[in-house]
N, C-alpha and C positions, 0 to 999 in steps of 0.2 A: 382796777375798778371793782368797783362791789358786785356784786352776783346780783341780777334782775329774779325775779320771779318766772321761771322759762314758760312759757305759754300756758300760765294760771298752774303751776299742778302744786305750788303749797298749796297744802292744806290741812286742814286738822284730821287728824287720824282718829281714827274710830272707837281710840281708848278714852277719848273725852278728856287726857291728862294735856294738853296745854299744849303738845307738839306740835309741828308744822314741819314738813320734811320739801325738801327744793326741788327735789323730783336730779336726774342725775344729768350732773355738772360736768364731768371726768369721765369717760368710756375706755378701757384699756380693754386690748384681747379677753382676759378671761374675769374683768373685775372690772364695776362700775362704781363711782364714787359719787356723792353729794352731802350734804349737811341736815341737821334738823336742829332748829328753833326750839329751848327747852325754856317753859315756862311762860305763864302769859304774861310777864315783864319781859320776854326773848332778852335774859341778862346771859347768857352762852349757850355756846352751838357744838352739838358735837360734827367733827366727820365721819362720814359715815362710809364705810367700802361692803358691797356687796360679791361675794367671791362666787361666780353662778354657779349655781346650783348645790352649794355649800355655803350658804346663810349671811346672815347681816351682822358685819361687826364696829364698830367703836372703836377708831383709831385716834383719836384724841377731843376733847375738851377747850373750847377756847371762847373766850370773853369777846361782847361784841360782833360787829359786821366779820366777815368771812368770803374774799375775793377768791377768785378763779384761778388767779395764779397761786394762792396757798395749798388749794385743792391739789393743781396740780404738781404740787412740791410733796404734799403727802403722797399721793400716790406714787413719785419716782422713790423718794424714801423707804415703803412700803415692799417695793418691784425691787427697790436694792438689798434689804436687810433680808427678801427672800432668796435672792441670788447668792449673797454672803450665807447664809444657811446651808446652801446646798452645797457649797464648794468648800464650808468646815465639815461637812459630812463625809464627803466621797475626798479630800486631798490626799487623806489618809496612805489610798492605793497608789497614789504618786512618790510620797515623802523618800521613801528605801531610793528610788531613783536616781531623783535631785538632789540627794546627798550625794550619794554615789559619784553623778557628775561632777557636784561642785568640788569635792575629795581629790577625784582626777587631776583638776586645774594645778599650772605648777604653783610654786610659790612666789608669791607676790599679786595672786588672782584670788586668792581665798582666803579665809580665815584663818592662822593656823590653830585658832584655839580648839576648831574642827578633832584634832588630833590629839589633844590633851588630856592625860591620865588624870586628871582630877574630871570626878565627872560630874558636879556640877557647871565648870566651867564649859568643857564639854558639850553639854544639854544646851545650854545659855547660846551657842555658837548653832548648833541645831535649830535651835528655837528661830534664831534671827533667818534661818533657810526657808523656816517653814513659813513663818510670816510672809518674807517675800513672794513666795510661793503662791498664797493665798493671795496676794494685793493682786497679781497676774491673771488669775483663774477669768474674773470676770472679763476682760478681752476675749475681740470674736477672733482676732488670729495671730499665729504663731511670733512673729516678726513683733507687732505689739505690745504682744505678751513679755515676751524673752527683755523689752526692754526695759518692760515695768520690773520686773523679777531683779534686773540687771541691778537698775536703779535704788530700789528698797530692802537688797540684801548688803549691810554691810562686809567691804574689803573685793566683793564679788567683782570680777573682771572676765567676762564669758565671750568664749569662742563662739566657733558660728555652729557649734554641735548642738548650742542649744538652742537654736531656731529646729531644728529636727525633735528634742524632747519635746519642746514645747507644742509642734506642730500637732504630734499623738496626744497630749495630756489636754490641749484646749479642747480639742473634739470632742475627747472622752467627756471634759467637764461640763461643754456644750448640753451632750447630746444626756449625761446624766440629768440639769436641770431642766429639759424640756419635759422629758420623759415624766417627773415628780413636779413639775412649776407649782399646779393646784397644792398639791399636799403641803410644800414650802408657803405659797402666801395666805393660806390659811392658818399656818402656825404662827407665822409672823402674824396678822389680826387679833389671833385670841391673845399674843404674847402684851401687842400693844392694848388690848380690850383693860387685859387684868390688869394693865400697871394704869390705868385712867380709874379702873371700879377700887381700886385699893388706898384709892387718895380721901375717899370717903364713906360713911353708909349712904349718903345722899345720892353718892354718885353714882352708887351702886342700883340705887332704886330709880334713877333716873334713866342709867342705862337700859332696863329691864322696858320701859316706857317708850323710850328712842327707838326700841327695837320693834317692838309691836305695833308703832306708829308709822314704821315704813311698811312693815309685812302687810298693815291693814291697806295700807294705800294701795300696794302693787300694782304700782303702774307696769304698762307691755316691757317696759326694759328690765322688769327685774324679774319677770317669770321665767 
């Protein structure tokens, strides 16, 4: 369905530049989402995610009406690329481990390329650990984890030893993204800001507008 007007709060914002912001559509824990109306043809809309108390940003550009359910497909996208951030950050302190383990396995449960003196091939074989690795991180527990791990690492065939790494590494990973969430979906915002304002100068100057046009508004959920 399209997005109604929630209890009047479009409205033109105070920069007199043609915006109209929806007033917020999407409420997560620490970020609120809605849209604004650019132009007084409203030929597109940006969305918009507010990261409380670390500012309004411009997650994408889109032509035409703009439903609730898009809104809330940005915002899970948004909440994933910043979990995927934190868990390229911090796997690092796991990696020595997860090799380590998957090394242990006998033959016919691992790689052998794992063990290869050429060490491109080597790396390539690492590489595939690591990935797996990371596809895992985002599960909240170990048994989950271990299975996605199991699954997305080629040749990998795991004991139940690794329900034990996993159980220590998900916590860790857990309680590292909770700790930084803010500083993660804010990076993710400005990442998606700049690839929307780089598409044009229009869109550059238009974002600068969007943004002043919700600020002015400030309705109670964005203070």
């Amino acid at each position: 369905m399209t997005v109604a007007d929630p209890a009047g709060m479009i409205g033109e914002g105070k920069t007199g530049a043609g915006m109209k912001y929806s007033g917020v559509i999407v409420a997560r824990d620490k970020v609120e989402y809605g849209y604004v109306v650019a132009g007084e043809e409203a030929v597109f809309r940006f969305v918009v995610a507010n990261v409380l108390d670390h500012g309004i940003h411009i997650l994408a550009s889109r032509p035409g009406e703009i439903t609730e359910e898009e809104i809330e497909r940005f915002a899970d996208t948004h909440h994933t690329y910043a979990r995927l951030t934190s868990d390229r950050k911090c796997h690092r302190r796991y990696i020595l481990d997860v090799l380590g383990y998957v090394r242990s396995l006998p033959r016919g449960c691992r790689s052998e390329q794992l063990f290869n003196r050429d060490e491109d091939r080597r790396s390539m074989a690492e590489e595939q650990v690591r990935e797996g690795l990371l596809k895992s991180l985002s599960e909240k527990d170990a048994f989950r984890a271990s299975m996605v791990f199991e699954a997305a690492t080629p040749f990998l065939r795991a004991d139940r030893r690794v329900v034990d790494l996993m159980d220590r590494i998900v916590d860790d990973a857990n309680r590292f993204y909770e700790a930084g969430e803010v500083e993660f979906l804010v990076r993710v915002a400005e990442a998606m800001q700049k690839k929307v304002a780089s598409t044009s100068p229009f869109l550059r100057e238009q974002i600068v507008k969007a943004r002043a046009c919700v600020e002015s508004l400030n309705p109670p959920g964005l203070r």
